[in-house]
C-alpha positions in Angstrom: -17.4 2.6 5.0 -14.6 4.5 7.0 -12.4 1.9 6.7 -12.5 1.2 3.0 -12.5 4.7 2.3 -9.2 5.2 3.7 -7.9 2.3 2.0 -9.4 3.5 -1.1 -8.2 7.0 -0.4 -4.5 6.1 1.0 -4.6 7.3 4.2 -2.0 6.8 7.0 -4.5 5.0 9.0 -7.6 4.6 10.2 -10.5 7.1 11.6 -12.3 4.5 12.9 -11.3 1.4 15.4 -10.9 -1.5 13.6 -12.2 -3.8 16.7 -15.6 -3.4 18.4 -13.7 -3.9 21.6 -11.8 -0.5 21.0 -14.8 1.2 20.2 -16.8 0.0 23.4 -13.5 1.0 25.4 -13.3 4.0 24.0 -17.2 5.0 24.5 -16.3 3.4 28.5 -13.6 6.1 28.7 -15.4 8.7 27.3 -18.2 8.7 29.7 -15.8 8.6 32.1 -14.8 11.7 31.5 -18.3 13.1 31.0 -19.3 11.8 34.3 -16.3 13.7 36.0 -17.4 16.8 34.5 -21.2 17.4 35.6 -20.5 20.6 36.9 -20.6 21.9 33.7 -22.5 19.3 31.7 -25.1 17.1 31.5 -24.2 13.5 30.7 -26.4 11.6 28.0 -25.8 8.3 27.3 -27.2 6.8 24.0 -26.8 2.9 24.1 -28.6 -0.6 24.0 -25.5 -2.3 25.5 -25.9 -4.1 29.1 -22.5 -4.2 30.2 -21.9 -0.8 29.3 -25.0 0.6 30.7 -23.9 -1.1 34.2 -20.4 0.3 34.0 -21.7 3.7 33.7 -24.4 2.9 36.4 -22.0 1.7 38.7 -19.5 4.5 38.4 -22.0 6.7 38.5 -23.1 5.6 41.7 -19.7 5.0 43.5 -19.1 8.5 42.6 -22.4 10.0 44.2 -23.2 11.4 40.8 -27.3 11.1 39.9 -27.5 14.0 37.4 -27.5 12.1 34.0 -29.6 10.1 31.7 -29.6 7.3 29.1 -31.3 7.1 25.8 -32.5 4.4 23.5 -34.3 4.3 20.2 -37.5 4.3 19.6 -38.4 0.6 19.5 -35.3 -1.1 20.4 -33.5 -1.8 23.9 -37.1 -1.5 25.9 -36.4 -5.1 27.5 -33.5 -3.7 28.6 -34.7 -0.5 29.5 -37.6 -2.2 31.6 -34.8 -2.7 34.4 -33.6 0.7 34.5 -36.8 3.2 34.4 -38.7 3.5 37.6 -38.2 2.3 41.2 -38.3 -1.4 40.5 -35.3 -1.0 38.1 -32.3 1.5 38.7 -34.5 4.1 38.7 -32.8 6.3 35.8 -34.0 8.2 33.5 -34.3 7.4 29.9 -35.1 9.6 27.0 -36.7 8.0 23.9 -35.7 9.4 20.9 -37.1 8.8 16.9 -36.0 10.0 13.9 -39.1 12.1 12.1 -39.4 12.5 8.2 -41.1 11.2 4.9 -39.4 7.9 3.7 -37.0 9.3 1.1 -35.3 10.5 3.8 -35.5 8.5 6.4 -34.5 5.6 4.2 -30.6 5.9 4.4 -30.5 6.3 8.8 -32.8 3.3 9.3 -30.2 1.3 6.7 -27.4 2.2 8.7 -29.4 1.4 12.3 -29.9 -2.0 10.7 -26.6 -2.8 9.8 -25.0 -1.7 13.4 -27.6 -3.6 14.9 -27.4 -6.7 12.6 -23.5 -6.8 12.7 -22.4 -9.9 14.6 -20.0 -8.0 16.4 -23.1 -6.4 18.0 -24.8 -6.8 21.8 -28.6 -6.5 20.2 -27.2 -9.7 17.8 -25.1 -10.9 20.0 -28.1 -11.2 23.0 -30.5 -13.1 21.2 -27.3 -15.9 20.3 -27.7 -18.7 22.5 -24.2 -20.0 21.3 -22.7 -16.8 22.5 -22.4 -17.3 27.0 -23.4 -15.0 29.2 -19.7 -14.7 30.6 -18.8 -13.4 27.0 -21.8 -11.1 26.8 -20.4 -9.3 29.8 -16.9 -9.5 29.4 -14.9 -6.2 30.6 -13.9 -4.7 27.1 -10.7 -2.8 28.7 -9.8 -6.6 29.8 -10.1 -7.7 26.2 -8.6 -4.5 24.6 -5.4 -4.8 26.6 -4.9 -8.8 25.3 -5.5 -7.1 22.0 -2.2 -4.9 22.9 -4.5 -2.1 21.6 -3.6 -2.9 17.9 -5.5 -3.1 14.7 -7.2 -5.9 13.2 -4.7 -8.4 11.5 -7.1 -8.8 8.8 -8.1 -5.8 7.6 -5.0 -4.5 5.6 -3.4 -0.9 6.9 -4.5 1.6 3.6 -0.5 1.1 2.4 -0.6 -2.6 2.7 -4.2 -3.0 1.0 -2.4 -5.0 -2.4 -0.3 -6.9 0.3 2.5 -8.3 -1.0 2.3 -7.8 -4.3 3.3 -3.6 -4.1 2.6 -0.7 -2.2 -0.7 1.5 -2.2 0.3 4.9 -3.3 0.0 7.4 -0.7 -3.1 9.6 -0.3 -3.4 13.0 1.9 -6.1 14.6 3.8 -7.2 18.0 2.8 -9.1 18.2 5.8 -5.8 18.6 7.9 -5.1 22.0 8.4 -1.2 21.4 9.2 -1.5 19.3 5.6 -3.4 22.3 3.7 -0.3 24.7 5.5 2.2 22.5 4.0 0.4 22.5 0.5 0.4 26.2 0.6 4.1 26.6 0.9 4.9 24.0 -1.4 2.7 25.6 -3.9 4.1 28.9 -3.2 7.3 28.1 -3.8 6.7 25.9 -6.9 5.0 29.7 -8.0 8.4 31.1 -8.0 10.4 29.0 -10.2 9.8 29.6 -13.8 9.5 26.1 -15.1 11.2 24.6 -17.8 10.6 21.6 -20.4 12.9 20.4 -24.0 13.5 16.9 -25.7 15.0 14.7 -23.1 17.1 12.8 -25.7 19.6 9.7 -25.7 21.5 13.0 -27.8 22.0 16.8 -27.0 19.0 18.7 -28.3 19.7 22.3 -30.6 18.9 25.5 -28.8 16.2 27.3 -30.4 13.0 29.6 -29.2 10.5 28.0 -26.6 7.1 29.0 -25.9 5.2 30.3 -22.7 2.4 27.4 -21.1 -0.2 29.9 -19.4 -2.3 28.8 -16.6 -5.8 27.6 -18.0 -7.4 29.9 -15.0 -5.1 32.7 -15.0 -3.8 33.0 -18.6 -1.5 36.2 -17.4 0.0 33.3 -15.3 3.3 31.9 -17.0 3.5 28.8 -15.9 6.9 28.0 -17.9 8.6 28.0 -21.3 9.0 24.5 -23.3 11.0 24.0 -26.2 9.1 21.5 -28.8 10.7 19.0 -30.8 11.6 19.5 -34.3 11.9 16.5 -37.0 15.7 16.5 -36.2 14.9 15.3 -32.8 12.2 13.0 -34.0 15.1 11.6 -36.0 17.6 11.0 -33.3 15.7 9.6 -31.1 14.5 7.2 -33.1 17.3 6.4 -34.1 18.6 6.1 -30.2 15.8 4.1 -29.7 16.5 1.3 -32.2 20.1 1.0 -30.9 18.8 0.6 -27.3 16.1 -1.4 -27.6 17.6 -4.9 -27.6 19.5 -4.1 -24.4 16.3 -3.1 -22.9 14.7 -5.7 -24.3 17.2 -8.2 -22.6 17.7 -6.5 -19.4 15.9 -9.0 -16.8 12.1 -8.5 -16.1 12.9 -8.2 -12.5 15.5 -5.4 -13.0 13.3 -3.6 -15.2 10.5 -3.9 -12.6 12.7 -2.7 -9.9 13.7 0.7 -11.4 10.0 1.0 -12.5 9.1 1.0 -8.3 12.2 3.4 -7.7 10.7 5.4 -10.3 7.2 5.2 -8.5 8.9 6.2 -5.1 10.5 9.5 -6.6 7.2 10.4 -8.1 5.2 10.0 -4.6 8.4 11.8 -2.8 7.9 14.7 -5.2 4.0 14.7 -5.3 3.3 18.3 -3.9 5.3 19.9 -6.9 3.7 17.5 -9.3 0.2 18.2 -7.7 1.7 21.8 -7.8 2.1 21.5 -11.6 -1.1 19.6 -12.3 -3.2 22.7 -10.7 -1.5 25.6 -12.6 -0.9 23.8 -16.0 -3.8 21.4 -16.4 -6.7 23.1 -14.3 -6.8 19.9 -11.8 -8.6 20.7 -8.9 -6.6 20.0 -5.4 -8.7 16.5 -5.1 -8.1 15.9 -8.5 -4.4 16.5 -8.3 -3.4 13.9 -5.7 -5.2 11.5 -7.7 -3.5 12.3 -10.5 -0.5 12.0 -8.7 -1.5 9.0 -7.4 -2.8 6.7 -10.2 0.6 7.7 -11.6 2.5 5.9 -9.1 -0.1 3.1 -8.7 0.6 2.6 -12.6 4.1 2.3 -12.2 3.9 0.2 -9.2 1.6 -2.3 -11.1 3.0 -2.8 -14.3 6.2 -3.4 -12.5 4.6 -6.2 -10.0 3.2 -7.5 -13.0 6.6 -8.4 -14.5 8.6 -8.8 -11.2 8.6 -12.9 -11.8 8.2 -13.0 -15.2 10.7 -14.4 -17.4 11.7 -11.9 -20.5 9.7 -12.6 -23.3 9.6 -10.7 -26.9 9.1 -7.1 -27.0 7.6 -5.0 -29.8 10.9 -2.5 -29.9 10.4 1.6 -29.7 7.0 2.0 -28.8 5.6 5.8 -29.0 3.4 6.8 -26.5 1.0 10.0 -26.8 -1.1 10.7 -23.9 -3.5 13.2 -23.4 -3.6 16.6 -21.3 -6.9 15.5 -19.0 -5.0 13.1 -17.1 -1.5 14.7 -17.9 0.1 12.5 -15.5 -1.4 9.5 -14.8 -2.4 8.5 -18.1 1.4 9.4 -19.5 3.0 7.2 -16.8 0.6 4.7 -17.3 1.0 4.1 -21.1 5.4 4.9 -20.5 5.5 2.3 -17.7 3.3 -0.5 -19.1 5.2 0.0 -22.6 8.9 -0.5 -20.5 8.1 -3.2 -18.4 7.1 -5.4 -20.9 10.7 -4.6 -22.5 9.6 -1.6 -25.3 11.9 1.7 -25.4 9.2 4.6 -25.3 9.3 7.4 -27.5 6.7 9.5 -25.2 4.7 12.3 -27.2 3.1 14.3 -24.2 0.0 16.6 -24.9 1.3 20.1 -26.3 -0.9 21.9 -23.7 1.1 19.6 -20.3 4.5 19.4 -21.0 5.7 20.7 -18.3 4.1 18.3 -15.6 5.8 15.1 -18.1 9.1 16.8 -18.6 9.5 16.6 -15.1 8.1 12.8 -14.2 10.7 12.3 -17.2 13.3 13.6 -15.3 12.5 11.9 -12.0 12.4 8.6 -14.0 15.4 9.0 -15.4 16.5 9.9 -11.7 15.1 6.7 -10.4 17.6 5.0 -13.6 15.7 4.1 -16.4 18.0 4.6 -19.2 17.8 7.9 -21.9 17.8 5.6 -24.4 14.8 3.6 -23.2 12.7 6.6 -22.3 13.0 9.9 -24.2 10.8 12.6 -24.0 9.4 14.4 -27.5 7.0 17.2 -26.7 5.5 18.8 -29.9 2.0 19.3 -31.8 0.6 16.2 -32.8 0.3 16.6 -36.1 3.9 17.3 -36.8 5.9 15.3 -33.8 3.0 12.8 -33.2 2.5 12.4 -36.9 6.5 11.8 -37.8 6.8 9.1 -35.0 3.4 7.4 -35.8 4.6 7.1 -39.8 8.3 5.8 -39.1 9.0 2.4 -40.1 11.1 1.9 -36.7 8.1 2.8 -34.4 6.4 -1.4 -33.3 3.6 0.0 -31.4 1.7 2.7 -30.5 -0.3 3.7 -27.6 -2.9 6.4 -27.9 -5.3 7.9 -25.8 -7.2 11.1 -27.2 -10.5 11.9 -29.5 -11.8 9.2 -32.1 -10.8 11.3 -34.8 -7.2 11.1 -33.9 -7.6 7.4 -33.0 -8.8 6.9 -36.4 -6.5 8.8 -38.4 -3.4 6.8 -36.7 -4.9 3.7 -37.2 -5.1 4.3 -41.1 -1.7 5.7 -40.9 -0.7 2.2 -39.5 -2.7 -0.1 -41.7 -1.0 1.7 -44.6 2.4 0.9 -43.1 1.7 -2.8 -42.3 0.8 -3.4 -45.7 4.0 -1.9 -47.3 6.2 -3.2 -44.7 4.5 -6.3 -44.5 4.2 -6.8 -40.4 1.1 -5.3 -38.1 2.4 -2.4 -36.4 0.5 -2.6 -32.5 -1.9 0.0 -31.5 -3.7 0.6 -28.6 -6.4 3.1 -28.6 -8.7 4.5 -25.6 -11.0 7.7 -27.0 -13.6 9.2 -25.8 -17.9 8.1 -26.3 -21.4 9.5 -25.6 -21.7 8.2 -22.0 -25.1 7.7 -20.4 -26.7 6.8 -17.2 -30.1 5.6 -16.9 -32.0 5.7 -14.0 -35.2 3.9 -12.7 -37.2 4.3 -10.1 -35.9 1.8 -7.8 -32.8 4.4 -7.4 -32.4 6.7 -4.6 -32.4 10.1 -5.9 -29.9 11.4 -3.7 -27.5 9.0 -5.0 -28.3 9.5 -8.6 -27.6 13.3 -7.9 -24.3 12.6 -6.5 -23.4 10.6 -9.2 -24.4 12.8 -11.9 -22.4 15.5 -10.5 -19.4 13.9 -9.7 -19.3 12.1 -13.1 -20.3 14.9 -15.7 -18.4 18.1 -13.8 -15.5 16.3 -12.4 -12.5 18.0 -14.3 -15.0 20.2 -15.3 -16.3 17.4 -17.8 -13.2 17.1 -19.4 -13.2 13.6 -19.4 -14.0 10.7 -21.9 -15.6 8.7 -18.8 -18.0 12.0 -18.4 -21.6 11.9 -17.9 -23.1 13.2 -20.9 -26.8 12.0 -21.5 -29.2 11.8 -18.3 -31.9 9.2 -19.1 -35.1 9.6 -16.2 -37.9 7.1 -15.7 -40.6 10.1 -15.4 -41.8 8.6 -12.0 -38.9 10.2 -10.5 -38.0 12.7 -13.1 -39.5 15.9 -11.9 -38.3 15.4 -8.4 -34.3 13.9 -9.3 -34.2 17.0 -11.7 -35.4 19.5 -9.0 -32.7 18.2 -6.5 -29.9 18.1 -9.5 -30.4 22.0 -10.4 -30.2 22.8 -6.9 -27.2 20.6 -6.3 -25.7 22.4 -9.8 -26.2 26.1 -7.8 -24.2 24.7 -5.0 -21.0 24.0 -7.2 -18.2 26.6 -6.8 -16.6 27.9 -10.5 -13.4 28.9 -10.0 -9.3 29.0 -9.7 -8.7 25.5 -8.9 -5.9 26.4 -6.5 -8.6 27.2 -4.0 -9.6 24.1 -1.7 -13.3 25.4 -2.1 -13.5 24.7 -6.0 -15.8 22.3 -7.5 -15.3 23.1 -11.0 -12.2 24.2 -12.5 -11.2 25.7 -16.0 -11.6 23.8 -19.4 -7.8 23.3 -20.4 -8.7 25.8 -23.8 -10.3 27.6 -26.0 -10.9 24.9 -28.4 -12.0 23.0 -25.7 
């Protein structure tokens, strides 16, 4: 579970060893260095492993040390355990030990006891093998770990390497790393001192005119930055930029496009603590919440772009327009701009009014990374004057949506109307929110159904269309699941999500 966790979770490496061998060297050299310190404590040793039980007991002895014990569990290790308590064994010590509860919750330890001791990597499983020799059984594991060179296991994939060839995992980090939470602190601190700034990123200069302030959802006397929307000028020109560009896009090899889409994922993961800084303050994200955010978007960008790296170019919609929601301000608007350009579509992208900031700059890092202005320009606006004006142009192939059914709905009329006039189905691709349930039986653990429930209906403080919303109970386990939900409910922390000790941020707005 440690290991896929921190592939899941990008980490640098591994907590755990990824070779028994390392872990039974590692426990060798450990009690070593318990047994050298008796003076001040007193040794336990907890295993059902022969050779390691005779290592200790023999430098034990050598070093004229007797003040120690072993232990086994209740029930298992007593044939071995027969030749070390009393005077026709080694005459040591050994302390049985049980775990005591109801079943519920005794349930989850015996699992894990089982699956250690079923592993086939294990001396209980291994014992009991009569392919596996005697002269492997008690093989010196310092022996084996140095023809090992002390290196992981060549087949289980490094967390960065865990899509092999085909791209890069995006990089996680470990908020349990105080030297990691120090550096967050100052990043975010000095992100918290530069006013930020979003406008039109155009093919085409954009006017000057007023902007308005974007307040922190937790803080509203917290100016966040100013953004200038687009007007229908700008909705103009860069349609108008997009049409011109699109057939060079369009044209431009698959693998050419693929490879600024990866330079583009690389700027966005070298920049992730002022993007994670900007998810916090302008979308509510919680610290968890914003690396993921920050990386899904690269993952995104890193996929699509594999996904066309050998591909040869094939017919493109044209300007596709992209309007993404303020939940996932991020990840969802990289996701719907880079799958759009690597299949050869200029993107007119429509971010949501309440996080422009946080797309204005993955904008500009794209364009950094050198994507073209004219195959990715920026339009931030309402939605019912920008979003509506792009949706209803004749030059506009495709849409991709994500957002409430309502909206969904609306553009999808708007774009039946269109294809009948112009006589050509205009693309859309729509994902909108639903009444999500879970329902729960009575084979289920309850502690994992509270777990569940909590992560998946106050995550982002609900704000999401995957959100838990109905809880259906078999009323077998009903009273007692509901018991342990309220109190797991008191546990959760309301509050500023730039503090590493919030569960539940704020809802993005009023309306919401």
């Amino acid at each position: 579970a440690e290991i896929k966790r921190a592939q899941v979770d990008g980490m640098p490496g591994f907590p755990v060893y990824t070779r028994k061998v390392h872990t039974d060297a590692s426990y060798l050299v450990c009690a070593q260095k318990l047994l050298a310190s008796t003076a001040v404590i007193y040794p336990q040793f907890a295993t059902h492993n022969a050779q390691t039980l005779s290592a200790i007991q023999v430098w034990a002895q050598a070093a004229g040390i007797d003040d120690y014990e072993f232990q086994c569990l209740h029930g298992m290790g007593e044939t071995l355990y027969d030749q070390v308590v009393g005077p026709a064994g080694l005459d040591k010590p050994c302390r049985i030990y049980a775990p005591v509860g109801s079943h519920e919750t005794l349930l989850a330890y015996l699992v894990r006891r089982l699956l250690e001791n079923g592993a086939n990597s294990s001396f209980v499983n291994q014992i009991v093998d009569e392919a596996i020799s005697i002269d492997t059984l008690v093989a010196d594991p310092f022996a084996i770990a140095r023809q090992t060179g002390g290196v992981a296991h060549p087949n289980i994939a490094l967390p960065a390497d865990l899509f092999g060839l085909e791209r890069r995992n995006s990089a996680g980090i470990d908020l349990s790393d105080e030297s990691v939470l120090r550096e967050i602190d100052a990043a975010f601190a000095l992100q918290a001192m530069q006013p930020k700034h979003a406008a039109p990123l155009l093919q085409g200069a954009v006017s000057a005119r007023d902007s308005h302030a974007v307040c922190n959802p937790a803080n509203h006397h917290d100016v966040v930055g100013h953004v200038i929307d687009a007007d229908l000028q700008d909705v103009g020109s860069a349609l108008a930029a997009a049409k011109a560009y699109a057939m060079d896009w369009q044209t431009m090899p698959p693998a050419d496009r693929a490879q600024l889409l990866m330079r583009g994922a690389d700027l966005l993961e070298q920049n992730r603590l002022e993007l994670m800084a900007l998810a916090v303050r302008e979308a509510g994200k919680s610290l968890p919440n914003a690396i993921a955010e920050v990386r899904e978007a690269v993952d995104f960008m890193r996929y699509y772009a594999a996904q066309v790296s050998d591909e040869l170019n094939a017919l493109a919609l044209g300007p596709v327009v992209c309007i993404s929601p303020w939940n996932f301000p991020l990840a969802i608007f990289i996701g719907e701009i880079s799958a759009a350009l690597a299949a050869g579509n200029v993107v007119l992208a429509k971010p949501a009014e309440q996080t422009p900031l946080i797309a204005y700059r993955a904008v500009q890092l794209l364009h950094q990374a050198g994507i073209p202005r004219g195959a990715l320009q920026l339009l931030p606006g309402r939605g019912d004057t920008v979003g509506a004006a792009l949706v209803a142009d004749r030059r506009v192939r495709g849409v991709i949506f994500t957002g409430s059914t309502d909206v969904a709905q609306l553009i999808n009329r708007v774009l039946a109307k269109r294809a009948v006039v112009e006589g050509a189905e205009i693309a859309l691709i729509a994902e909108t929110g639903g009444q999500n349930a879970l329902i729960v039986d009575s084979s289920a653990l309850p502690e994992q159904v509270v777990q569940d429930v909590i992560s998946s209906a106050f995550d982002s403080a609900g704000q999401r269309c995957s959100a838990l919303r109905v809880l259906c109970l078999q009323t077998d386990i009903a009273d007692k699941t509901l018991v342990m939900l309220h109190g797991a409910m008191a546990e959760l922390n309301i509050g500023n999500p730039d503090r590493l000790a919030t569960d539940v941020g704020p809802v993005i707005d009023a309306d919401a």
